[in-house]
C-alpha positions in Angstrom: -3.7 15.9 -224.5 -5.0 18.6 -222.0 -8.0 18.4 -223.3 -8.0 14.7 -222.6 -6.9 15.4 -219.0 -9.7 18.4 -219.3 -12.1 15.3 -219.7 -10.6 12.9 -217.9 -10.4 15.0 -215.2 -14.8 16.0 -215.4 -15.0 12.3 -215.7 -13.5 11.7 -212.4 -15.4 14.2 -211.1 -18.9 12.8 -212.9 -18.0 9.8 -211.2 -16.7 10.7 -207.9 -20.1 12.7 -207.9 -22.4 9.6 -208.7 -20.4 7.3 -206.3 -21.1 10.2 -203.4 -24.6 10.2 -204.5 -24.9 6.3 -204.5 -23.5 6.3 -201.1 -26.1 8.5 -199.9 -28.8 6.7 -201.5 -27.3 3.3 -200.3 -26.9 4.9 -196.4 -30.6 6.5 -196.6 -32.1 2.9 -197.3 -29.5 1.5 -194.7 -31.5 3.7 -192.2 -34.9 2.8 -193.5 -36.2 -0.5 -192.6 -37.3 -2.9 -194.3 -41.0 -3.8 -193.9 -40.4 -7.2 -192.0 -38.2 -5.5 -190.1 -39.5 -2.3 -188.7 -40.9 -2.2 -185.3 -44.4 -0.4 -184.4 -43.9 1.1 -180.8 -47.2 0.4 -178.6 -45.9 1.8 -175.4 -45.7 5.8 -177.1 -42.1 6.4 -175.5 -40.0 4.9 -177.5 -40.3 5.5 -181.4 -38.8 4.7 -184.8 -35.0 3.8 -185.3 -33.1 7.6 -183.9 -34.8 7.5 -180.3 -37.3 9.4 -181.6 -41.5 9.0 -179.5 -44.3 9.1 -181.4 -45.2 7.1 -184.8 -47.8 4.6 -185.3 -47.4 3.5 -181.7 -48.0 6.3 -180.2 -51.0 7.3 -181.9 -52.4 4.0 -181.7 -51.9 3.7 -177.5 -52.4 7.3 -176.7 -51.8 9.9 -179.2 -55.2 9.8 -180.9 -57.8 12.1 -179.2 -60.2 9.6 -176.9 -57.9 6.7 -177.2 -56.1 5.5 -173.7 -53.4 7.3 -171.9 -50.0 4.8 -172.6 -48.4 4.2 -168.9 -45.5 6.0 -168.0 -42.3 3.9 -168.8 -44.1 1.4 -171.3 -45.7 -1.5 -170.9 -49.3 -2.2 -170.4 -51.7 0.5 -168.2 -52.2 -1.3 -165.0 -49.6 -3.7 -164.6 -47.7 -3.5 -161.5 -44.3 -1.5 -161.2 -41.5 -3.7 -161.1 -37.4 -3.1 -160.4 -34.5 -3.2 -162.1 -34.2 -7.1 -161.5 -37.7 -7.6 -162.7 -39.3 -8.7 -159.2 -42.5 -6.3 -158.5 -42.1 -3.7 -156.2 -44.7 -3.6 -153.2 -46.4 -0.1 -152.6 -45.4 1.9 -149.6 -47.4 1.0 -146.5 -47.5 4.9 -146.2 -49.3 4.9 -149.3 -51.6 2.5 -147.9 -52.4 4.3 -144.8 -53.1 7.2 -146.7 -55.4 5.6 -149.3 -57.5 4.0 -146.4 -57.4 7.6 -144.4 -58.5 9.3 -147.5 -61.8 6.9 -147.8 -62.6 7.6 -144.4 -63.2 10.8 -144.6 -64.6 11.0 -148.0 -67.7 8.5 -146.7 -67.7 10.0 -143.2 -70.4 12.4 -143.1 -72.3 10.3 -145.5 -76.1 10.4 -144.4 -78.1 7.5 -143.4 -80.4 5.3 -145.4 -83.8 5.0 -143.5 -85.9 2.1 -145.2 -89.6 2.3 -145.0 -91.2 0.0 -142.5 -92.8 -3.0 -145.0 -96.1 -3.1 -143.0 -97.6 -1.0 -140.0 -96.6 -2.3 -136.7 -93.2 -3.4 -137.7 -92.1 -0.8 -134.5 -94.0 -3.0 -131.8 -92.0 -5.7 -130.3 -92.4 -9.5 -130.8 -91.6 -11.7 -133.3 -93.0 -12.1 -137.1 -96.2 -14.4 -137.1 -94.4 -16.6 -139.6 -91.5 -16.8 -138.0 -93.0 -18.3 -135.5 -94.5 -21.1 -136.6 -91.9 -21.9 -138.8 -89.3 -22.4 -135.8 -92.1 -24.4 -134.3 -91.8 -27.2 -137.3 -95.0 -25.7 -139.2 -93.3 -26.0 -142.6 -91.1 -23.1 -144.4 -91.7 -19.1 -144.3 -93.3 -18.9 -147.2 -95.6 -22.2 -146.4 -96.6 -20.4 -142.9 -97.5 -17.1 -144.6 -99.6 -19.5 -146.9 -101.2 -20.7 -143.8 -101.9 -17.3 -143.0 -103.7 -16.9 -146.5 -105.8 -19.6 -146.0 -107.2 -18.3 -142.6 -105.9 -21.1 -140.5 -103.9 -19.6 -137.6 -105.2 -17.8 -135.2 -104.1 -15.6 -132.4 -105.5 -15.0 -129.0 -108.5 -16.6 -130.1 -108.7 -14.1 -133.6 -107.7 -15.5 -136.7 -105.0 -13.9 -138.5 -105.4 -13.0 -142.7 -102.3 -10.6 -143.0 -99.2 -10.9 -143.0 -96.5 -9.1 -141.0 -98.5 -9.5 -137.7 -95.9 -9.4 -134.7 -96.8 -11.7 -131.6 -95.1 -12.7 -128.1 -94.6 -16.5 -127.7 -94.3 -16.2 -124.4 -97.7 -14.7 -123.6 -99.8 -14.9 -127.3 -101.9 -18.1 -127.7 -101.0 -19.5 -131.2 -103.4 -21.8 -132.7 -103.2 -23.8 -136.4 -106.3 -25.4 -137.3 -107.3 -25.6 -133.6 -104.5 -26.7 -132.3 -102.2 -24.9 -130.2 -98.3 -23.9 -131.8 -95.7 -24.6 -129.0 -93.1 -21.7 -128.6 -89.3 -22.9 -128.6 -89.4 -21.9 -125.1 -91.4 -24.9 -124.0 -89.8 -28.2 -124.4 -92.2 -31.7 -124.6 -90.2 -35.0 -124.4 -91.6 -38.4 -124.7 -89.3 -41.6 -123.1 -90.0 -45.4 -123.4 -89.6 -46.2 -119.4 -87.9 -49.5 -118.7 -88.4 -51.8 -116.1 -86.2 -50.8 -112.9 -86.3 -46.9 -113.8 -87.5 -44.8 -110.8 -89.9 -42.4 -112.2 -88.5 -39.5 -110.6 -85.7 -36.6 -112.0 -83.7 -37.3 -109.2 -82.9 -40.8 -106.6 -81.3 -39.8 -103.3 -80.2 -43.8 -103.2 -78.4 -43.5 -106.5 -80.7 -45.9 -108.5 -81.3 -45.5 -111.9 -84.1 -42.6 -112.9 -85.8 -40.3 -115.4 -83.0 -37.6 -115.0 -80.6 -39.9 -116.4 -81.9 -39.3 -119.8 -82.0 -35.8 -119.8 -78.9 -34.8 -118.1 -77.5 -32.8 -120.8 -80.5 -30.4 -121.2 -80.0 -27.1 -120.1 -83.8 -26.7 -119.7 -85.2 -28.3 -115.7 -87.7 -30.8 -117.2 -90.3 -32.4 -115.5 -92.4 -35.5 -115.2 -96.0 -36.0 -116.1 -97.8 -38.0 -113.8 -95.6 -41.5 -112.6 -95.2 -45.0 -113.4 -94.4 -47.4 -111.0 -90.3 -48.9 -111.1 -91.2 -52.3 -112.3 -93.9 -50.9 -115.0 -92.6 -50.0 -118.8 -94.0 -47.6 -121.5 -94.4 -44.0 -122.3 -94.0 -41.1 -120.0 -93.9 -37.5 -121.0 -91.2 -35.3 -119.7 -91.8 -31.1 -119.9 -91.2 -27.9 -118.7 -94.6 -26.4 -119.3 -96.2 -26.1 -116.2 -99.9 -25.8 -116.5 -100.2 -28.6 -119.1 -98.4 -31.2 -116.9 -101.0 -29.8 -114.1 -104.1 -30.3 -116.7 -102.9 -33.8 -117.7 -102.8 -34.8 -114.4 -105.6 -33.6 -113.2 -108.9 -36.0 -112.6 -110.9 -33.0 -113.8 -109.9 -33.3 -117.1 -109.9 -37.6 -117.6 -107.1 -37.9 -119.9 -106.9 -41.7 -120.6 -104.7 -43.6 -120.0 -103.7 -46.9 -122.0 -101.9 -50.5 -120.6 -100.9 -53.7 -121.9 -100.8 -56.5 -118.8 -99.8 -59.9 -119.2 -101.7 -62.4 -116.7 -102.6 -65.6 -116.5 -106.1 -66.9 -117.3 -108.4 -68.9 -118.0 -110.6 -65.5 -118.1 -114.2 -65.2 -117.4 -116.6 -63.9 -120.1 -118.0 -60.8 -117.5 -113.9 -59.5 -116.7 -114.4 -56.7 -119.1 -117.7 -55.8 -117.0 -116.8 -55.9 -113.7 -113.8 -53.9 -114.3 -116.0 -51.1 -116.4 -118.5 -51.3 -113.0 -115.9 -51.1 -110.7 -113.6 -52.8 -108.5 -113.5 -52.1 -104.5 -110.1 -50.9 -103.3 -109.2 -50.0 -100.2 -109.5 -46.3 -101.2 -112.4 -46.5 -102.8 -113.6 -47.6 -106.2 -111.8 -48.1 -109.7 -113.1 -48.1 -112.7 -112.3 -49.4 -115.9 -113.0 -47.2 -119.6 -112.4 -49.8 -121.7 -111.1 -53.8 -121.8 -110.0 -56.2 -124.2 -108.5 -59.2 -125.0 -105.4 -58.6 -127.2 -104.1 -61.9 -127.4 -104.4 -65.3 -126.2 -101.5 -68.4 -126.1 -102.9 -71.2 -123.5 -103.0 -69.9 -121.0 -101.2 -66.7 -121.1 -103.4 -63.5 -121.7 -102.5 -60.1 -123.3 -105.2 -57.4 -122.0 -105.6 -54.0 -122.5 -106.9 -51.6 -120.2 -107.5 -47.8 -120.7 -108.9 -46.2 -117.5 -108.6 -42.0 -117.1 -107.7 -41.9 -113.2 -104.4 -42.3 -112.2 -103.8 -43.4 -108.3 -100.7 -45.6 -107.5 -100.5 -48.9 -109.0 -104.2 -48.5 -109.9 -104.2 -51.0 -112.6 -102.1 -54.0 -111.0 -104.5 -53.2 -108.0 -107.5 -53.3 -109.8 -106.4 -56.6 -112.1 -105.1 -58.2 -108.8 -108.4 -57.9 -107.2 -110.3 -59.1 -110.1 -108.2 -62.6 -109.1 -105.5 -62.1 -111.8 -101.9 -60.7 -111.1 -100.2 -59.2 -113.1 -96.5 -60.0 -114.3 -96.0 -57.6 -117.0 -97.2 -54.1 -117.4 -96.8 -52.0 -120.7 -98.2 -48.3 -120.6 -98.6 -47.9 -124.5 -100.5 -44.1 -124.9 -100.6 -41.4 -122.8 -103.8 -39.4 -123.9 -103.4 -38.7 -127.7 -99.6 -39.8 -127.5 -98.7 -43.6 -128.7 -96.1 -45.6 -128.0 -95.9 -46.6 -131.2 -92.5 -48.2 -132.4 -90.2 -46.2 -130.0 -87.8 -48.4 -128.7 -87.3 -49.1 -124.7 -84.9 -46.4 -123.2 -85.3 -44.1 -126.1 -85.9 -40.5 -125.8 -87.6 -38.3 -128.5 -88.7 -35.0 -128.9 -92.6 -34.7 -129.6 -93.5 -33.1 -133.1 -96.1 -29.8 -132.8 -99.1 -31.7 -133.9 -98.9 -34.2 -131.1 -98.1 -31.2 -128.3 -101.1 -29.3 -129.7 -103.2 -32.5 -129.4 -102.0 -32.5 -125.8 -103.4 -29.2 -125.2 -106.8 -29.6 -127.0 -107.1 -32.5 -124.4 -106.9 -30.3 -121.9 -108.2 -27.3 -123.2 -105.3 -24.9 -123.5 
Protein backbone atom coordinates (compact mmCIF):
# COMPACT_ATOMS: atom_id res chain seq x y z
CA UNK A 1 0.00 0.00 0.00
CA UNK A 2 2.76 2.66 0.57
CA UNK A 3 4.33 1.72 -2.19
CA UNK A 4 1.12 2.37 -4.13
CA UNK A 5 0.85 5.79 -2.47
CA UNK A 6 4.85 5.93 -3.25
CA UNK A 7 3.56 5.74 -6.98
CA UNK A 8 0.52 7.35 -6.78
CA UNK A 9 1.98 9.99 -5.28
CA UNK A 10 5.15 10.37 -8.44
CA UNK A 11 2.23 10.04 -10.65
CA UNK A 12 0.63 13.12 -9.40
CA UNK A 13 3.62 14.65 -9.47
CA UNK A 14 4.43 13.26 -13.35
CA UNK A 15 1.27 14.77 -14.10
CA UNK A 16 1.11 17.95 -12.21
CA UNK A 17 4.56 18.41 -13.97
CA UNK A 18 3.19 17.78 -17.69
CA UNK A 19 -0.05 19.90 -16.96
CA UNK A 20 2.65 22.90 -15.74
CA UNK A 21 4.55 22.26 -18.80
CA UNK A 22 1.41 22.22 -21.16
CA UNK A 23 0.33 25.45 -19.65
CA UNK A 24 3.51 26.97 -20.56
CA UNK A 25 3.57 25.73 -23.94
CA UNK A 26 -0.22 26.62 -24.38
CA UNK A 27 0.62 30.44 -22.84
CA UNK A 28 3.91 30.79 -25.09
CA UNK A 29 1.72 30.19 -28.33
CA UNK A 30 -1.03 32.36 -26.62
CA UNK A 31 1.66 35.13 -26.90
CA UNK A 32 2.79 34.29 -30.33
CA UNK A 33 0.57 35.25 -33.13
CA UNK A 34 -0.73 33.69 -35.55
CA UNK A 35 0.46 34.45 -39.11
CA UNK A 36 -2.93 36.17 -40.25
CA UNK A 37 -2.81 37.86 -37.26
CA UNK A 38 0.51 39.48 -36.49
CA UNK A 39 1.01 43.00 -37.35
CA UNK A 40 4.31 44.44 -39.20
CA UNK A 41 5.05 47.91 -37.68
CA UNK A 42 5.98 50.50 -40.66
CA UNK A 43 6.18 53.59 -38.48
CA UNK A 44 9.60 51.91 -36.38
CA UNK A 45 8.07 53.10 -32.88
CA UNK A 46 5.89 50.85 -32.10
CA UNK A 47 6.93 47.03 -32.35
CA UNK A 48 5.71 43.38 -31.84
CA UNK A 49 2.97 42.49 -29.21
CA UNK A 50 5.06 43.68 -25.41
CA UNK A 51 5.57 47.48 -26.62
CA UNK A 52 8.65 46.48 -27.83
CA UNK A 53 10.36 49.10 -31.38
CA UNK A 54 12.07 47.57 -33.83
CA UNK A 55 11.14 44.23 -35.95
CA UNK A 56 10.42 44.07 -39.54
CA UNK A 57 9.01 47.55 -39.45
CA UNK A 58 11.49 49.16 -38.32
CA UNK A 59 14.08 47.89 -40.44
CA UNK A 60 12.00 48.18 -43.36
CA UNK A 61 11.18 52.29 -42.71
CA UNK A 62 14.40 53.18 -41.19
CA UNK A 63 16.47 50.69 -39.50
CA UNK A 64 18.38 49.43 -42.54
CA UNK A 65 21.55 51.47 -43.35
CA UNK A 66 20.51 53.99 -46.48
CA UNK A 67 16.84 53.39 -46.16
CA UNK A 68 14.59 56.53 -45.03
CA UNK A 69 14.50 58.09 -41.59
CA UNK A 70 10.72 56.90 -40.09
CA UNK A 71 9.05 60.41 -38.72
CA UNK A 72 8.93 60.90 -35.24
CA UNK A 73 5.57 59.73 -33.73
CA UNK A 74 4.61 57.40 -36.87
CA UNK A 75 2.96 57.89 -39.74
CA UNK A 76 4.22 58.83 -43.01
CA UNK A 77 7.60 61.33 -43.41
CA UNK A 78 6.08 64.53 -44.47
CA UNK A 79 2.59 64.58 -43.55
CA UNK A 80 1.51 67.49 -41.55
CA UNK A 81 1.43 67.36 -37.62
CA UNK A 82 -1.93 67.08 -36.44
CA UNK A 83 -3.69 67.30 -32.61
CA UNK A 84 -5.16 65.29 -30.38
CA UNK A 85 -8.59 65.75 -32.16
CA UNK A 86 -7.12 64.96 -35.48
CA UNK A 87 -7.48 68.64 -37.08
CA UNK A 88 -3.80 69.69 -38.40
CA UNK A 89 -2.03 72.02 -36.43
CA UNK A 90 -0.84 75.29 -38.34
CA UNK A 91 2.95 76.24 -37.89
CA UNK A 92 3.87 79.11 -35.67
CA UNK A 93 3.99 82.37 -37.56
CA UNK A 94 7.22 82.81 -35.56
CA UNK A 95 8.41 79.94 -37.33
CA UNK A 96 7.50 81.54 -40.40
CA UNK A 97 9.24 84.73 -39.80
CA UNK A 98 12.23 83.03 -39.06
CA UNK A 99 12.28 80.69 -42.08
CA UNK A 100 11.78 83.80 -44.39
CA UNK A 101 14.58 85.84 -42.28
CA UNK A 102 16.92 82.95 -42.54
CA UNK A 103 16.61 82.99 -46.64
CA UNK A 104 17.34 86.52 -46.62
CA UNK A 105 20.37 86.42 -45.46
CA UNK A 106 21.60 83.24 -46.82
CA UNK A 107 20.92 84.84 -50.62
CA UNK A 108 21.94 88.37 -49.54
CA UNK A 109 25.45 88.80 -50.52
CA UNK A 110 24.82 86.68 -53.43
CA UNK A 111 26.84 88.22 -56.42
CA UNK A 112 25.33 89.37 -59.57
CA UNK A 113 24.88 87.60 -62.91
CA UNK A 114 26.21 89.86 -65.77
CA UNK A 115 25.05 88.38 -69.25
CA UNK A 116 27.15 89.04 -72.21
CA UNK A 117 25.86 91.72 -74.52
CA UNK A 118 24.33 89.33 -77.75
CA UNK A 119 25.81 91.76 -80.32
CA UNK A 120 28.14 94.95 -80.25
CA UNK A 121 26.28 98.08 -79.73
CA UNK A 122 23.64 96.68 -77.56
CA UNK A 123 24.97 99.74 -74.94
CA UNK A 124 23.89 102.57 -77.54
CA UNK A 125 20.38 103.80 -77.16
CA UNK A 126 17.40 103.28 -79.55
CA UNK A 127 15.35 100.66 -80.27
CA UNK A 128 16.15 97.01 -82.02
CA UNK A 129 15.83 97.37 -85.88
CA UNK A 130 13.26 94.58 -85.81
CA UNK A 131 11.42 95.79 -83.33
CA UNK A 132 10.75 98.47 -85.17
CA UNK A 133 9.21 97.45 -88.05
CA UNK A 134 7.33 94.99 -86.50
CA UNK A 135 5.35 97.60 -84.31
CA UNK A 136 4.98 99.43 -87.60
CA UNK A 137 2.68 96.35 -89.11
CA UNK A 138 5.87 94.83 -91.17
CA UNK A 139 4.97 91.30 -90.15
CA UNK A 140 6.42 89.28 -86.98
CA UNK A 141 10.06 89.55 -85.30
CA UNK A 142 11.32 86.92 -86.78
CA UNK A 143 9.72 87.91 -90.39
CA UNK A 144 11.46 91.55 -90.03
CA UNK A 145 14.85 89.99 -89.20
CA UNK A 146 14.14 87.98 -92.42
CA UNK A 147 13.71 91.21 -94.11
CA UNK A 148 16.89 92.15 -92.80
CA UNK A 149 18.50 88.91 -94.47
CA UNK A 150 17.26 89.61 -97.54
CA UNK A 151 18.85 93.16 -97.76
CA UNK A 152 15.57 95.05 -97.96
CA UNK A 153 15.53 97.66 -95.25
CA UNK A 154 17.56 100.28 -95.16
CA UNK A 155 18.61 102.91 -92.76
CA UNK A 156 19.53 106.52 -93.30
CA UNK A 157 19.91 105.71 -96.81
CA UNK A 158 22.38 102.39 -95.95
CA UNK A 159 20.91 99.15 -96.17
CA UNK A 160 21.07 97.05 -93.19
CA UNK A 161 22.31 92.93 -93.42
CA UNK A 162 22.78 92.29 -89.62
CA UNK A 163 20.88 91.94 -87.15
CA UNK A 164 20.84 93.61 -83.76
CA UNK A 165 21.21 97.14 -85.29
CA UNK A 166 19.68 99.81 -82.84
CA UNK A 167 17.97 102.94 -84.53
CA UNK A 168 15.97 106.18 -83.23
CA UNK A 169 12.45 106.46 -84.86
CA UNK A 170 12.29 109.67 -84.12
CA UNK A 171 15.26 110.97 -86.15
CA UNK A 172 16.48 107.54 -88.31
CA UNK A 173 14.91 107.33 -91.85
CA UNK A 174 13.60 103.66 -92.13
CA UNK A 175 13.04 102.39 -95.50
CA UNK A 176 11.57 98.75 -96.78
CA UNK A 177 11.86 98.19 -100.27
CA UNK A 178 11.94 101.97 -100.86
CA UNK A 179 9.41 102.83 -99.05
CA UNK A 180 9.53 104.72 -95.91
CA UNK A 181 8.48 102.68 -92.29
CA UNK A 182 6.24 105.07 -90.20
CA UNK A 183 7.31 105.21 -86.49
CA UNK A 184 4.34 104.78 -83.87
CA UNK A 185 4.94 108.29 -83.13
CA UNK A 186 3.33 109.51 -86.32
CA UNK A 187 -0.29 108.83 -86.72
CA UNK A 188 -2.01 108.92 -90.63
CA UNK A 189 -5.77 108.77 -90.69
CA UNK A 190 -7.92 108.60 -93.72
CA UNK A 191 -11.93 109.78 -93.34
CA UNK A 192 -14.81 109.51 -95.97
CA UNK A 193 -16.02 113.38 -95.77
CA UNK A 194 -19.76 113.80 -95.96
CA UNK A 195 -21.66 116.46 -97.34
CA UNK A 196 -22.21 119.36 -94.67
CA UNK A 197 -18.80 118.52 -92.80
CA UNK A 198 -16.65 121.68 -92.37
CA UNK A 199 -13.22 120.67 -93.23
CA UNK A 200 -11.69 122.13 -90.38
CA UNK A 201 -10.53 120.55 -86.66
CA UNK A 202 -12.38 123.03 -85.08
CA UNK A 203 -15.99 125.40 -86.04
CA UNK A 204 -16.38 128.53 -83.84
CA UNK A 205 -20.32 128.38 -85.07
CA UNK A 206 -20.70 124.94 -83.67
CA UNK A 207 -21.32 123.20 -87.05
CA UNK A 208 -20.46 119.84 -87.70
CA UNK A 209 -16.41 119.23 -88.57
CA UNK A 210 -13.35 117.07 -88.95
CA UNK A 211 -12.63 117.18 -85.19
CA UNK A 212 -15.64 115.43 -84.54
CA UNK A 213 -14.18 112.23 -85.62
CA UNK A 214 -11.18 112.34 -83.84
CA UNK A 215 -12.10 113.65 -80.50
CA UNK A 216 -10.92 110.83 -78.51
CA UNK A 217 -7.28 110.84 -79.75
CA UNK A 218 -4.88 111.97 -77.48
CA UNK A 219 -2.59 112.83 -80.45
CA UNK A 220 -3.53 116.90 -82.16
CA UNK A 221 -4.19 115.69 -85.73
CA UNK A 222 -4.31 117.62 -88.58
CA UNK A 223 -5.85 118.15 -91.94
CA UNK A 224 -4.26 117.70 -95.34
CA UNK A 225 -5.19 120.15 -97.70
CA UNK A 226 -9.42 121.05 -97.66
CA UNK A 227 -12.55 120.08 -99.28
CA UNK A 228 -15.24 122.31 -99.64
CA UNK A 229 -18.64 121.67 -96.97
CA UNK A 230 -20.94 120.48 -99.63
CA UNK A 231 -18.05 118.20 -101.40
CA UNK A 232 -17.66 114.32 -100.19
CA UNK A 233 -14.73 111.85 -100.40
CA UNK A 234 -11.39 111.22 -98.81
CA UNK A 235 -9.36 113.46 -96.78
CA UNK A 236 -6.26 112.51 -94.81
CA UNK A 237 -5.89 113.54 -91.28
CA UNK A 238 -2.06 113.49 -89.57
CA UNK A 239 0.25 114.71 -87.19
CA UNK A 240 3.33 114.57 -89.34
CA UNK A 241 4.17 117.87 -90.26
CA UNK A 242 6.46 117.97 -93.20
CA UNK A 243 4.48 115.41 -95.24
CA UNK A 244 1.09 117.26 -94.93
CA UNK A 245 3.42 120.39 -96.05
CA UNK A 246 4.81 118.26 -99.21
CA UNK A 247 1.32 117.05 -100.14
CA UNK A 248 0.16 120.21 -100.27
CA UNK A 249 2.61 121.76 -101.90
CA UNK A 250 2.16 122.71 -105.88
CA UNK A 251 5.88 121.83 -106.11
CA UNK A 252 5.40 118.43 -105.73
CA UNK A 253 1.81 117.84 -108.00
CA UNK A 254 0.30 115.19 -106.01
CA UNK A 255 -2.94 114.44 -107.96
CA UNK A 256 -5.79 114.68 -107.06
CA UNK A 257 -8.95 112.51 -108.17
CA UNK A 258 -13.07 113.64 -108.48
CA UNK A 259 -16.16 112.17 -109.47
CA UNK A 260 -18.86 115.14 -110.56
CA UNK A 261 -22.26 114.54 -111.57
CA UNK A 262 -23.52 117.24 -114.29
CA UNK A 263 -25.82 117.45 -116.73
CA UNK A 264 -25.05 117.01 -120.42
CA UNK A 265 -25.43 116.61 -123.47
CA UNK A 266 -21.35 116.85 -123.55
CA UNK A 267 -19.28 118.01 -126.32
CA UNK A 268 -16.63 115.63 -127.94
CA UNK A 269 -13.52 118.48 -127.22
CA UNK A 270 -14.62 118.75 -123.00
CA UNK A 271 -11.86 116.51 -122.12
CA UNK A 272 -9.54 119.04 -124.28
CA UNK A 273 -10.34 122.16 -123.23
CA UNK A 274 -10.16 121.22 -119.68
CA UNK A 275 -6.47 119.47 -120.22
CA UNK A 276 -5.63 123.16 -122.17
CA UNK A 277 -7.02 125.14 -119.65
CA UNK A 278 -9.89 127.02 -118.39
CA UNK A 279 -9.69 130.99 -117.56
CA UNK A 280 -10.50 131.76 -114.01
CA UNK A 281 -10.54 134.75 -112.45
CA UNK A 282 -7.10 133.93 -110.79
CA UNK A 283 -5.62 132.71 -113.50
CA UNK A 284 -5.66 129.38 -115.48
CA UNK A 285 -6.70 125.75 -114.51
CA UNK A 286 -5.84 122.88 -115.86
CA UNK A 287 -7.04 119.64 -116.17
CA UNK A 288 -4.49 116.07 -115.94
CA UNK A 289 -6.86 113.85 -117.00
CA UNK A 290 -10.90 113.50 -118.05
CA UNK A 291 -13.35 110.91 -118.64
CA UNK A 292 -16.59 109.88 -119.11
CA UNK A 293 -17.53 107.35 -116.32
CA UNK A 294 -20.95 106.88 -117.00
CA UNK A 295 -23.79 108.11 -118.95
CA UNK A 296 -27.93 107.77 -118.18
CA UNK A 297 -29.77 110.45 -120.64
CA UNK A 298 -28.83 112.94 -119.77
CA UNK A 299 -27.10 112.73 -116.59
CA UNK A 300 -23.15 112.42 -116.77
CA UNK A 301 -20.64 110.82 -114.33
CA UNK A 302 -17.03 112.50 -115.02
CA UNK A 303 -13.92 112.10 -113.59
CA UNK A 304 -11.41 114.62 -113.20
CA UNK A 305 -7.80 114.30 -111.78
CA UNK A 306 -5.96 117.71 -111.77
CA UNK A 307 -2.66 118.14 -109.27
CA UNK A 308 -3.34 121.90 -108.06
CA UNK A 309 -5.54 122.48 -105.44
CA UNK A 310 -7.12 126.23 -105.14
CA UNK A 311 -10.66 126.64 -103.67
CA UNK A 312 -13.43 125.06 -105.41
CA UNK A 313 -11.06 124.59 -108.31
CA UNK A 314 -12.99 121.85 -109.91
CA UNK A 315 -16.67 123.06 -109.60
CA UNK A 316 -15.07 126.44 -110.96
CA UNK A 317 -13.43 124.97 -113.69
CA UNK A 318 -16.58 122.51 -114.67
CA UNK A 319 -18.88 125.57 -114.12
CA UNK A 320 -17.03 127.58 -116.66
CA UNK A 321 -16.81 124.93 -119.18
CA UNK A 322 -20.94 125.51 -119.15
CA UNK A 323 -21.76 122.51 -116.87
CA UNK A 324 -22.48 122.84 -112.99
CA UNK A 325 -21.92 120.66 -110.99
CA UNK A 326 -24.46 119.04 -108.46
CA UNK A 327 -22.47 116.30 -106.95
CA UNK A 328 -18.88 116.19 -106.15
CA UNK A 329 -17.00 112.87 -104.97
CA UNK A 330 -13.13 113.20 -104.18
CA UNK A 331 -12.28 109.38 -104.61
CA UNK A 332 -8.01 109.31 -104.28
CA UNK A 333 -5.89 111.48 -102.71
CA UNK A 334 -2.43 110.83 -104.46
CA UNK A 335 -1.67 107.02 -104.06
CA UNK A 336 -4.66 106.74 -101.51
CA UNK A 337 -8.22 105.31 -102.85
CA UNK A 338 -11.34 105.71 -101.68
CA UNK A 339 -12.06 102.48 -102.29
CA UNK A 340 -15.11 100.79 -100.47
CA UNK A 341 -14.83 102.93 -97.22
CA UNK A 342 -18.04 103.92 -96.20
CA UNK A 343 -19.24 107.83 -95.79
CA UNK A 344 -18.36 109.05 -92.21
CA UNK A 345 -15.97 106.30 -91.61
CA UNK A 346 -12.60 106.78 -90.11
CA UNK A 347 -9.66 104.33 -90.67
CA UNK A 348 -6.24 104.12 -89.89
CA UNK A 349 -3.80 103.94 -93.05
CA UNK A 350 -1.78 100.61 -93.28
CA UNK A 351 2.35 101.25 -93.66
CA UNK A 352 2.48 100.55 -97.28
CA UNK A 353 -0.02 103.20 -98.20
CA UNK A 354 1.89 105.90 -95.64
CA UNK A 355 5.24 104.93 -97.29
CA UNK A 356 3.55 105.46 -100.74
CA UNK A 357 2.71 108.88 -99.44
CA UNK A 358 6.09 109.68 -98.77
CA UNK A 359 7.70 108.36 -102.02
CA UNK A 360 5.28 110.87 -103.60
CA UNK A 361 6.75 113.38 -102.05
CA UNK A 362 10.11 112.37 -101.61
CA UNK A 363 10.61 111.72 -97.99
Amino acid sequence: MRSSGRNSGSGNRDSRGAGGKGRDDKQKRESRPRPEERRYDVGGSQGSEGGKSGGRGASARGGAKGGPKAPQGGGRAGAPRRGPHGQRESRPRELDAKIEQRNRDRYADKPQVTTPKTFPGAEQEGERLQKILARAGMGSRRACEELIDQARVEVNGQIVTEQGMRVDPQNDEIKVDGLTVATQSHLFFALNKPAGVVATMEDPDGRQCLGDYVNNRETRLFHVGRLDTETEGIILLTNHGELAHRLTHPKYGVKKTYLAAIQGPLPRDLGKRLKDGIALEDGYARADHFRVVENTGKNYLVEVTLHEGRKHIVRRMLAEAGFPVDRLVRTSFGPIGLGDQKSGWLRRMTNTEVGMLMKEVGL
